[in-house]
N, CA, C and O atoms as a DFTB+ gen file, in Angstrom:
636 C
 N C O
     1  1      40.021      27.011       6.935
     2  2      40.631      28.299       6.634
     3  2      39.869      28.954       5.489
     4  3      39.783      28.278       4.464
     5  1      39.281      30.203       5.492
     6  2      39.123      31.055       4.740
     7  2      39.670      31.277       3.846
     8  3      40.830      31.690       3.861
     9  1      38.384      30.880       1.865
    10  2      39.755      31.449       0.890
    11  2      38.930      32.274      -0.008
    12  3      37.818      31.994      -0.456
    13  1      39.875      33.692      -0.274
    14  2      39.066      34.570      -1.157
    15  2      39.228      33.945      -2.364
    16  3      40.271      33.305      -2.499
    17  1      38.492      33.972      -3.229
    18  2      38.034      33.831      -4.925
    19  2      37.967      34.893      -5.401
    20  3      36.762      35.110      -5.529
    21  1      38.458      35.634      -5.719
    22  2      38.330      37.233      -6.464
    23  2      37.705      36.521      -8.344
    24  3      38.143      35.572      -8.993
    25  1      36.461      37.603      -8.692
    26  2      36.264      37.419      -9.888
    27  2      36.419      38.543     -10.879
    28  3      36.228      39.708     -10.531
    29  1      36.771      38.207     -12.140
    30  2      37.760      39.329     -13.197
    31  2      36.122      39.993     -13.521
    32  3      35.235      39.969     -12.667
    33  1      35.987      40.424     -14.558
    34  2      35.625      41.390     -15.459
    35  2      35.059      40.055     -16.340
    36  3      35.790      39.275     -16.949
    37  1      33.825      39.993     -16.274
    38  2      32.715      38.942     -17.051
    39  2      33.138      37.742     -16.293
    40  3      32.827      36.711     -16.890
    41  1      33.847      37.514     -14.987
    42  2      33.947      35.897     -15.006
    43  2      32.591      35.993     -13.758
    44  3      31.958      36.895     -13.209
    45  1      32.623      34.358     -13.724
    46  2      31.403      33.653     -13.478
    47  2      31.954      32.378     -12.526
    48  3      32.685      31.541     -13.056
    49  1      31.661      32.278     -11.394
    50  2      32.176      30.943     -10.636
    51  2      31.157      30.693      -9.607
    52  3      30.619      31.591      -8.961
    53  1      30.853      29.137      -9.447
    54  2      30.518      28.764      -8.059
    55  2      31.537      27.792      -7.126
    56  3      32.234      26.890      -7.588
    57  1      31.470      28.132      -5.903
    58  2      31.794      27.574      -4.992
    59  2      30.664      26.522      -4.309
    60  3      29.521      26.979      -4.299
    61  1      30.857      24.995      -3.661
    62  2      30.434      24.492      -3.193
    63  2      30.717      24.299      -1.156
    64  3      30.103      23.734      -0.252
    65  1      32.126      25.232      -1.268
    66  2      33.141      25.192       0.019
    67  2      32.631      26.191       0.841
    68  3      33.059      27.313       0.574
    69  1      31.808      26.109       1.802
    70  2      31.519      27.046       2.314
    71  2      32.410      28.062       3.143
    72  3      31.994      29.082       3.693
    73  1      33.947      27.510       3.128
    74  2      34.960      28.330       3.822
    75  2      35.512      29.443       2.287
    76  3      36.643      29.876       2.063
    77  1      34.788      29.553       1.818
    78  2      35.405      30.392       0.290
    79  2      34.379      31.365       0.583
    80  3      33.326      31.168       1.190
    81  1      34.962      32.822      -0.101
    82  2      34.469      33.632       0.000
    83  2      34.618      34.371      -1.023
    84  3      35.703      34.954      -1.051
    85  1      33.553      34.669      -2.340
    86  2      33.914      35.135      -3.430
    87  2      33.586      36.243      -3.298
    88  3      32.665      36.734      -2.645
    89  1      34.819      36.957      -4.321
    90  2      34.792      38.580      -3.974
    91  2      34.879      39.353      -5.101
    92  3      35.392      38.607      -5.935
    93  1      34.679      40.389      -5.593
    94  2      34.872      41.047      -6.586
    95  2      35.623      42.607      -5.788
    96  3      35.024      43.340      -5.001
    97  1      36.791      42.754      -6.190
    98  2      37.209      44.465      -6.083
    99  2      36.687      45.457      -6.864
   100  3      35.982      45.267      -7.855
   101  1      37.100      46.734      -6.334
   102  2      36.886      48.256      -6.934
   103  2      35.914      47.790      -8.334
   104  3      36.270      47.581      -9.494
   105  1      34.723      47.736      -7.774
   106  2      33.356      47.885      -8.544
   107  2      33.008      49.137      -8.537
   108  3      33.178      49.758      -7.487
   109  1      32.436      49.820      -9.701
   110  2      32.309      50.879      -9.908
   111  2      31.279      50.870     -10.691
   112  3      30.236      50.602     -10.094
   113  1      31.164      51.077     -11.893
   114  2      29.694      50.898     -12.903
   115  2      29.420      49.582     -12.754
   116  3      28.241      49.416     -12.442
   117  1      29.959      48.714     -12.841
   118  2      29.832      47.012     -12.822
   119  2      29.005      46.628     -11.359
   120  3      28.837      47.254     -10.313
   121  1      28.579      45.268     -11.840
   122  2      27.254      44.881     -10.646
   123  2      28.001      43.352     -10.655
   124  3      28.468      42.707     -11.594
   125  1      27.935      43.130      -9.572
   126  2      28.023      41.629      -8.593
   127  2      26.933      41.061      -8.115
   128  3      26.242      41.588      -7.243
   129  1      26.719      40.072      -8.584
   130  2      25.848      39.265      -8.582
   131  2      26.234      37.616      -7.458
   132  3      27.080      36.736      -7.621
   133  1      25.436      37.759      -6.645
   134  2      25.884      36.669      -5.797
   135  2      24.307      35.765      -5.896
   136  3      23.317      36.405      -5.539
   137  1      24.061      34.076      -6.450
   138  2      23.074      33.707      -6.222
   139  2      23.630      32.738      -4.635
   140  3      24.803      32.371      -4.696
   141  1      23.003      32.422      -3.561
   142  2      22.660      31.670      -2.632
   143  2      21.663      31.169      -2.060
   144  3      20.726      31.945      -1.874
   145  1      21.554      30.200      -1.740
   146  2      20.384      29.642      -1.041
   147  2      19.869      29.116       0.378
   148  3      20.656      28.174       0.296
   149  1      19.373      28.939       1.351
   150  2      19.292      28.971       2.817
   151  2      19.432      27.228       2.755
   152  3      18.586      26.468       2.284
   153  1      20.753      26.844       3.373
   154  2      20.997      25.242       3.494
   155  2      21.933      24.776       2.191
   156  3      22.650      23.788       2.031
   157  1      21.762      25.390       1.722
   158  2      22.539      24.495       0.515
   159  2      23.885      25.216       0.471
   160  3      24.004      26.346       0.944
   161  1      24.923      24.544      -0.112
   162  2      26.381      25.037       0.435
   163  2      26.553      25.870      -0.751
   164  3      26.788      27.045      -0.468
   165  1      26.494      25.541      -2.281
   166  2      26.451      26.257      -3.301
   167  2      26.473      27.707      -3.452
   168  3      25.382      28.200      -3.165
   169  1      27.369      28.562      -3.814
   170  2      27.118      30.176      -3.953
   171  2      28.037      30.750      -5.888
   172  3      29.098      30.710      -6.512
   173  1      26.793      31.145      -5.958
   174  2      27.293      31.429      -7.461
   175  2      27.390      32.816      -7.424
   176  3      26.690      33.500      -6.677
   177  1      28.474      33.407      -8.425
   178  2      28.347      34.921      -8.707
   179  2      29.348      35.406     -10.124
   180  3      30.451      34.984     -10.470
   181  1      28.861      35.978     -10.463
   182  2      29.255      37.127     -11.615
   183  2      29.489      38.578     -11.397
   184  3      28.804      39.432     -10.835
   185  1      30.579      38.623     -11.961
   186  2      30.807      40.253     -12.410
   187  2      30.269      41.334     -13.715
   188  3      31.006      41.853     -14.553
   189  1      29.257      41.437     -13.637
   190  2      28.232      42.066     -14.670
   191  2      29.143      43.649     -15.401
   192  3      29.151      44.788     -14.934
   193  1      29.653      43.248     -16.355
   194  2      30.191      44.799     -17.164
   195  2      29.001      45.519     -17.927
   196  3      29.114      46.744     -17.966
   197  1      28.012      45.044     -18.468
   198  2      27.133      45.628     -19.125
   199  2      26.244      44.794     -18.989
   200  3      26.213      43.665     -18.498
   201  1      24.859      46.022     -19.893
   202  2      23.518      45.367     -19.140
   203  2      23.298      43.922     -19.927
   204  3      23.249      42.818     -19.386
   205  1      23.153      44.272     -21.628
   206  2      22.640      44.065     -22.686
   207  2      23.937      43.053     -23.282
   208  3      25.044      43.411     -22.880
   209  1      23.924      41.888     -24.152
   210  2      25.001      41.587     -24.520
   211  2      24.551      42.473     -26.102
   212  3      23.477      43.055     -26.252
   213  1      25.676      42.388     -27.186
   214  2      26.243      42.470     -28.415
   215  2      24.633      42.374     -29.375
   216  3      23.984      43.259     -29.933
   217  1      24.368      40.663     -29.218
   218  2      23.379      40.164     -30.043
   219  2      22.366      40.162     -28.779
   220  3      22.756      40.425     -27.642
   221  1      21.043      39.843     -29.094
   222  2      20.248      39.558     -27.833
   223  2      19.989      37.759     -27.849
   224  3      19.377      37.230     -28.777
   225  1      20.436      37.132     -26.930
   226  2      20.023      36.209     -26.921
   227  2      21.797      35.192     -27.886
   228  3      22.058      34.024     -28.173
   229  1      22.354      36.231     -27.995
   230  2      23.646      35.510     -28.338
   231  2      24.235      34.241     -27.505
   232  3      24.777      34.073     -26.412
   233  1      23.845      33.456     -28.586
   234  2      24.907      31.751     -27.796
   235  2      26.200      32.010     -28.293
   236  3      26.901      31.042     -28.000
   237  1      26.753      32.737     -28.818
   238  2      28.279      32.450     -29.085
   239  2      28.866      33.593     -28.226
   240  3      30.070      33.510     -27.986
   241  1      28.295      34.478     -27.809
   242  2      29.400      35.422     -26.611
   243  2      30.515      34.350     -26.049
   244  3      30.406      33.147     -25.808
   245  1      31.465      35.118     -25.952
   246  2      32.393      34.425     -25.108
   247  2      32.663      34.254     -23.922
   248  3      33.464      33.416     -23.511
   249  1      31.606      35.537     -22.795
   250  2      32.340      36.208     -21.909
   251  2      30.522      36.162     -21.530
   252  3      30.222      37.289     -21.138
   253  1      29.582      35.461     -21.531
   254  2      28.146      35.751     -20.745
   255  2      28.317      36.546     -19.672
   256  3      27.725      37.619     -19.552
   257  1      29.527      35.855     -18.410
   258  2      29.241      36.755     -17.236
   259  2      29.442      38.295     -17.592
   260  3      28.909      39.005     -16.740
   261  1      30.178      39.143     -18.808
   262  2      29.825      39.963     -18.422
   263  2      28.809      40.943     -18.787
   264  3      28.880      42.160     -18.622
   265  1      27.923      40.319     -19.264
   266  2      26.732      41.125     -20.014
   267  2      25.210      40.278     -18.942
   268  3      24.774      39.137     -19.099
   269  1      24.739      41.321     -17.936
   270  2      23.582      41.080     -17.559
   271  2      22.581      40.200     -17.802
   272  3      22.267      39.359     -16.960
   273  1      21.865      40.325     -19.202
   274  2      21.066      39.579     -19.602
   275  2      21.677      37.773     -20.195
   276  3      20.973      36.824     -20.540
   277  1      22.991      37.851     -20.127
   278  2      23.163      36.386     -20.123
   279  2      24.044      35.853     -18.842
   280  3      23.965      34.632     -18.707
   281  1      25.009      36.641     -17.708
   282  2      25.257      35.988     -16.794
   283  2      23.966      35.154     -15.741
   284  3      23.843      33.972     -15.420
   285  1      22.971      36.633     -15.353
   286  2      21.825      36.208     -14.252
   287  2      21.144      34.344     -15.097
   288  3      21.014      33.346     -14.388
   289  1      20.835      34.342     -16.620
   290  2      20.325      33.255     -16.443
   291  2      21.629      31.970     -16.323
   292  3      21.283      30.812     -16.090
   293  1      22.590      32.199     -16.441
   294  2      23.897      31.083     -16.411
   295  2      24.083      30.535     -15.148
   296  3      24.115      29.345     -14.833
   297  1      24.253      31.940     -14.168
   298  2      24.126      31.738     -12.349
   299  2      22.953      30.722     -12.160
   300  3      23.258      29.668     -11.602
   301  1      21.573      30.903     -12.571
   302  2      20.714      30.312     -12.207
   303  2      21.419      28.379     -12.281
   304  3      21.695      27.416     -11.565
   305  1      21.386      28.937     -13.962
   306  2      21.539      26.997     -14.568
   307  2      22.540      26.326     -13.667
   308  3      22.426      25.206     -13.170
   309  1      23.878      27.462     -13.480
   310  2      24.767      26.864     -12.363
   311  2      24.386      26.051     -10.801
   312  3      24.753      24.999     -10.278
   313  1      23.629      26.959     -10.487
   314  2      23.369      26.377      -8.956
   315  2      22.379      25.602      -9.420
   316  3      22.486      24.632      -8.669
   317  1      21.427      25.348     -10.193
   318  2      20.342      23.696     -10.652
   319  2      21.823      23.054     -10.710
   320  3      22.365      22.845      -9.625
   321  1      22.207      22.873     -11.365
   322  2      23.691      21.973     -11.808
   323  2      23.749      21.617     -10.191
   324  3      23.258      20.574      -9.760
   325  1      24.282      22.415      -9.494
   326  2      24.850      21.788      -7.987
   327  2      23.910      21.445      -7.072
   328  3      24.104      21.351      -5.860
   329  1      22.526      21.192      -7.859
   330  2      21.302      20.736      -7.053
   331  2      20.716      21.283      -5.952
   332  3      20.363      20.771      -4.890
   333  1      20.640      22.963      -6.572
   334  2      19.891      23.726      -5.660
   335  2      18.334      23.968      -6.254
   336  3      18.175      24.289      -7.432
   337  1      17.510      23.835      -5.586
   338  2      16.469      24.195      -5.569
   339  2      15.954      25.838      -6.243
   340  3      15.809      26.879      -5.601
   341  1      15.797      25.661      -7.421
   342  2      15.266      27.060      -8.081
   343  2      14.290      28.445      -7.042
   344  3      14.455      29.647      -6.834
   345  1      13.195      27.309      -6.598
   346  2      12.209      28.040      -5.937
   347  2      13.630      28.555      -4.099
   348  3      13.670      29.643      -3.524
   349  1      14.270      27.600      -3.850
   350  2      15.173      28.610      -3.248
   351  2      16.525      29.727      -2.980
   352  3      17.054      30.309      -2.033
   353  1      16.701      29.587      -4.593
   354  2      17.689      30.427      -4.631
   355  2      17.462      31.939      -4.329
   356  3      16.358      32.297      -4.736
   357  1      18.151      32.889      -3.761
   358  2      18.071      34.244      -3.376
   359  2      19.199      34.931      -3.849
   360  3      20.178      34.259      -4.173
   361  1      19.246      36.567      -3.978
   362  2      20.111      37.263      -4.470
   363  2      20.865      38.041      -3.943
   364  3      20.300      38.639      -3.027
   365  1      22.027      38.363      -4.103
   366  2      22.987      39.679      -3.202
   367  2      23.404      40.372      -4.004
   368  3      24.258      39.692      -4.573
   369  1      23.356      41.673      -4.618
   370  2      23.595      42.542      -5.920
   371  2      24.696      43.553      -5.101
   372  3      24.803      43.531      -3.875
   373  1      25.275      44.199      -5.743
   374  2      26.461      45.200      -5.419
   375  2      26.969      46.134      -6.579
   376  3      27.190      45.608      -7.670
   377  1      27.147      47.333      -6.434
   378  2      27.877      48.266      -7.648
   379  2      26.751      49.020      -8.401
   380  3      25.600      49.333      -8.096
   381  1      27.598      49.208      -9.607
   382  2      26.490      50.228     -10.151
   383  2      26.433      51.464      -9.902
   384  3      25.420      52.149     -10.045
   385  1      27.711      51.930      -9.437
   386  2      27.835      53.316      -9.267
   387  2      28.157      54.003     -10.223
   388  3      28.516      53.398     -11.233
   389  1      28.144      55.436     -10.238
   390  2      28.725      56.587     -10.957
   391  2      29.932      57.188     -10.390
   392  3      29.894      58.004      -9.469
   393  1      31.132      56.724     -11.020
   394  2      32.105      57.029     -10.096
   395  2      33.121      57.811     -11.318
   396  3      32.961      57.906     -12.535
   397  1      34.175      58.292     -10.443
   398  2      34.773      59.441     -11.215
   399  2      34.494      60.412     -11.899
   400  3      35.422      61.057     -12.387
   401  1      33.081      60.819     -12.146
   402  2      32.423      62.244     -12.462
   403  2      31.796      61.676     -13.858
   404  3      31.358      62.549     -14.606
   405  1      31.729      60.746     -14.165
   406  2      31.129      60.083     -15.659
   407  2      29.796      60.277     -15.369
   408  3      29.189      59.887     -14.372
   409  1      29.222      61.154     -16.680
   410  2      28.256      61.063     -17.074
   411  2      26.826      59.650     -17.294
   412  3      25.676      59.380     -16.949
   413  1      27.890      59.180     -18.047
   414  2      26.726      57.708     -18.111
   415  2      26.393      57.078     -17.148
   416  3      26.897      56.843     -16.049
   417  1      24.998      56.675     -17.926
   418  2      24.286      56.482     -16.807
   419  2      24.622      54.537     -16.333
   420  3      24.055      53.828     -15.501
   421  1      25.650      54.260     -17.202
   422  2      25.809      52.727     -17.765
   423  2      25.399      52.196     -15.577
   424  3      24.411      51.555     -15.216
   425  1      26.399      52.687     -14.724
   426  2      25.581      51.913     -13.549
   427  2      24.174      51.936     -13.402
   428  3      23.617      51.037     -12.771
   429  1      23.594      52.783     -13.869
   430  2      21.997      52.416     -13.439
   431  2      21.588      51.443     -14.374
   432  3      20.821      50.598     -13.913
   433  1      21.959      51.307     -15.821
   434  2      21.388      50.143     -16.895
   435  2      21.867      48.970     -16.236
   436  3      21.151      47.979     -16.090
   437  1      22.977      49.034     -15.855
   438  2      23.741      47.757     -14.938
   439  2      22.749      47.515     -14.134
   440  3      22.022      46.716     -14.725
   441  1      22.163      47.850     -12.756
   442  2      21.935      47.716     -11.446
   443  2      20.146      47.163     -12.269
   444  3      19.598      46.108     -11.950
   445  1      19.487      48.260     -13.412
   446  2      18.339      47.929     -13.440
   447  2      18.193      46.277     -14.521
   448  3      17.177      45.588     -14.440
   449  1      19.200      45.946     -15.315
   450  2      19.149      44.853     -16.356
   451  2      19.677      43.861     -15.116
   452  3      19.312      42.781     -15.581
   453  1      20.113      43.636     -14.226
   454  2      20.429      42.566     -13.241
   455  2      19.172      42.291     -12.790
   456  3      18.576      41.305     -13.225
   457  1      18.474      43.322     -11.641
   458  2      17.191      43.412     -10.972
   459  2      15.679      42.965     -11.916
   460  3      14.607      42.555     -11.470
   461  1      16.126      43.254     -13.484
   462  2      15.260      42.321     -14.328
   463  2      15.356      41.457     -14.653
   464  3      14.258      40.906     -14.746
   465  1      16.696      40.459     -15.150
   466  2      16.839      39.265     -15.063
   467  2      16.673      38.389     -13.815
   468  3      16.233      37.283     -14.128
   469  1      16.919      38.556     -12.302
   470  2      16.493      37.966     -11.543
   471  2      14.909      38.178     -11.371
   472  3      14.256      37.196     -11.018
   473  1      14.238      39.420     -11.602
   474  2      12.912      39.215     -11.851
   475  2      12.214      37.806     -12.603
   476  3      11.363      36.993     -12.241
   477  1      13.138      38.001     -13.972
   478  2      12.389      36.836     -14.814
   479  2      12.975      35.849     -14.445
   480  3      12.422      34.907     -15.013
   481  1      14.059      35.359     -13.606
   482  2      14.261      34.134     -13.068
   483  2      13.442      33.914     -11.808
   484  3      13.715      32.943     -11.102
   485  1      12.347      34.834     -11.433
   486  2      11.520      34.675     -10.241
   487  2      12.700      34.405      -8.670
   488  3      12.694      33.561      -7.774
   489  1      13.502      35.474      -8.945
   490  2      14.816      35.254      -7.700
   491  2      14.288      36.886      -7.298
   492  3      14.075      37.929      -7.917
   493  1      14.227      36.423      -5.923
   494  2      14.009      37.794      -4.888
   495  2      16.043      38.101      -4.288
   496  3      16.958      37.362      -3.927
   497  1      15.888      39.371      -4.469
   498  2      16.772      40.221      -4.489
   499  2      16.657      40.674      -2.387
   500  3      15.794      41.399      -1.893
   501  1      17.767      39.985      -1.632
   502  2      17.429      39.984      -0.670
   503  2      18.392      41.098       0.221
   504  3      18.031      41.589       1.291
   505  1      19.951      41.439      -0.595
   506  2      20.709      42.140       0.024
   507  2      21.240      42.959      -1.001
   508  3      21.590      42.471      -2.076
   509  1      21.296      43.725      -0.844
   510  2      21.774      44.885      -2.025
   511  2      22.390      46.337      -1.374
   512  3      21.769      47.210      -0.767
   513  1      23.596      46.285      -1.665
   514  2      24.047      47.911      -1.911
   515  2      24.081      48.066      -3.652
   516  3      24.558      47.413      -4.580
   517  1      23.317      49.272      -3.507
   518  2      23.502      49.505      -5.680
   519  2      23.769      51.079      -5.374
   520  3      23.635      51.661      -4.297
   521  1      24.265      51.705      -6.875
   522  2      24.658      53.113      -6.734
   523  2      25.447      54.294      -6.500
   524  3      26.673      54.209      -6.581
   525  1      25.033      55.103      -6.291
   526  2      26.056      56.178      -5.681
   527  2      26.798      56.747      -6.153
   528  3      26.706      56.932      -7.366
   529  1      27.775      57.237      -5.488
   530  2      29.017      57.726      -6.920
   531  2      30.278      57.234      -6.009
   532  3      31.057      58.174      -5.850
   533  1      30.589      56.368      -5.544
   534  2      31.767      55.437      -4.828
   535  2      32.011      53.763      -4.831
   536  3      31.394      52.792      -4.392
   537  1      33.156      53.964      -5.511
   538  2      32.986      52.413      -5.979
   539  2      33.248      51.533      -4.640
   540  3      33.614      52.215      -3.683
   541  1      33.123      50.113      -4.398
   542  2      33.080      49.316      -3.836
   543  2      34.029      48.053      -4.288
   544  3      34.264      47.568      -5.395
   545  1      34.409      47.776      -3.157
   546  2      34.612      46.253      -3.212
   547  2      34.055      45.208      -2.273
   548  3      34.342      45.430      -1.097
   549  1      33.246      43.996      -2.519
   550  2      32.297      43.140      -2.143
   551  2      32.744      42.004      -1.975
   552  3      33.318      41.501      -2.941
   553  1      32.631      41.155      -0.608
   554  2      32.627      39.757      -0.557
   555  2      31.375      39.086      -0.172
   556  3      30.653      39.466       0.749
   557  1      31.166      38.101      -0.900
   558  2      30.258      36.746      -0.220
   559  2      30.729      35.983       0.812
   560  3      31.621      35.183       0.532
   561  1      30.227      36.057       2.265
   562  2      30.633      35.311       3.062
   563  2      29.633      34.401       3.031
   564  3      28.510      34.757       3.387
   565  1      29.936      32.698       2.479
   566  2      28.967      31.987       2.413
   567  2      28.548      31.243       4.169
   568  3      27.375      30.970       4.423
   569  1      29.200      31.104       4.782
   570  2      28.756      31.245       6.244
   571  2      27.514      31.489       6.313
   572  3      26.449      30.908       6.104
   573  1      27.919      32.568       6.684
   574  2      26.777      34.043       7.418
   575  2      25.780      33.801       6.379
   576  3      24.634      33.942       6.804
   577  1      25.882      33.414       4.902
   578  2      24.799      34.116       3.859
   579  2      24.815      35.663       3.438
   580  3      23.970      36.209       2.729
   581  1      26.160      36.377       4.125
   582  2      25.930      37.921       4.093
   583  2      26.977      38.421       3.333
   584  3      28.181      38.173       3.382
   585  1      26.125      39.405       2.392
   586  2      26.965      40.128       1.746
   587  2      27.725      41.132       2.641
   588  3      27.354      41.604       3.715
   589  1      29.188      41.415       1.774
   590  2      29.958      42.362       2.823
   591  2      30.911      43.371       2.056
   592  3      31.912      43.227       1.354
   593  1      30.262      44.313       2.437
   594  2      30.766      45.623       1.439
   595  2      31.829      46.360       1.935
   596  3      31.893      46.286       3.162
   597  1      32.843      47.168       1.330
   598  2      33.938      48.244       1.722
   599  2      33.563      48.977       0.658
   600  3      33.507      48.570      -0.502
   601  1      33.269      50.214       1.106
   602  2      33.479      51.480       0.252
   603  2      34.622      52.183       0.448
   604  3      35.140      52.080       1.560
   605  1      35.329      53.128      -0.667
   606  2      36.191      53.719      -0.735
   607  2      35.864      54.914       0.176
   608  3      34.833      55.576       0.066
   609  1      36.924      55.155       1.173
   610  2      36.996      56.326       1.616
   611  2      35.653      56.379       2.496
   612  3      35.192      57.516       2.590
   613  1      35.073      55.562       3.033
   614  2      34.323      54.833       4.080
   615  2      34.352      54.164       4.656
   616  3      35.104      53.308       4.190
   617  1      33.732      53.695       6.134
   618  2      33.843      52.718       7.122
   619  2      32.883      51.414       6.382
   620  3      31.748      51.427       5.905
   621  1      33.522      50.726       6.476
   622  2      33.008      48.729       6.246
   623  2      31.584      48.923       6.730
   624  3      31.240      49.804       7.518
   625  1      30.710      47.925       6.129
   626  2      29.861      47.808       6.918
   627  2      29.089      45.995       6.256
   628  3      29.532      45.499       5.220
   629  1      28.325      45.521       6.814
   630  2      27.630      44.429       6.394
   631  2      26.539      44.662       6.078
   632  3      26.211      45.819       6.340
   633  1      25.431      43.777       5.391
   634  2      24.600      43.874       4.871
   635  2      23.871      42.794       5.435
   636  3      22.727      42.553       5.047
């Protein structure tokens, strides 16, 4: 049986169950981060609130998943932990929109500080909805390997 995992605002979880399906709701400036790998049951993901944490390189944050530059390298260490193969982990990104008429540009610092930390973790970015001005809500179907998007006030679609 199928079980959703919904993740808050900076949290950070992996699943090893491939009948789990972690999800994040009504994403809007915020980016979802799904790491997976082809064979291995393991699927990690974060809910990214900002790009940059507080300090750079801060070990005492409380909350890594939700600052970009320290969830993407945590996801990584996570799935080594569950004995995935670095050289095969891959990425599924989501959000990062401009929604409700806000000026800032905070989804694009979001969408571009994710897409650079998996850079420097040498992780190719394989499924991605980023952008727009309509927020989303996203599941990982670890099955399939496929990300799966609902936009507001739009038809579903997969990725």
């Amino acid at each position: 049986m199928t079980r959703s995992l919904p993740l808050g605002l900076g949290e950070v979880r992996l699943t090893k169950d491939q009948q789990d399906q972690l999800c994040v709701f009504g994403l809007g400036s915020c980016v979802a981060v799904f790491l997976y790998a082809p064979g291995a049951s393991a699927v990690a993901a974060a809910h990214v609130v900002l790009p940059k944490s507080p300090g750079t390189g801060d070990a005492g944050t409380v909350e890594p998943g939700r600052y970009a530059d320290q969830a993407v390298p945590l996801l990584v260490a996570e799935m080594a932990k569950a004995g995935v193969l670095r050289s095969t982990v891959r990425a599924a990104i989501a959000g990062g929109a401009a929604v409700l008429g806000f000026t800032s540009a905070i989804g694009e610092q979001n969408i571009q500080a994710v897409r650079r930390e998996l850079e420097l973790q040498h992780i190719q970015v394989e499924q991605e909805d980023v952008g727009g001005t309509r927020g989303r809500s996203v599941l990982f179907n670890a099955i399939e390997r496929r990300l799966e998007v609902r936009v507001l006030s739009a038809p579903n679609f997969n990725i």
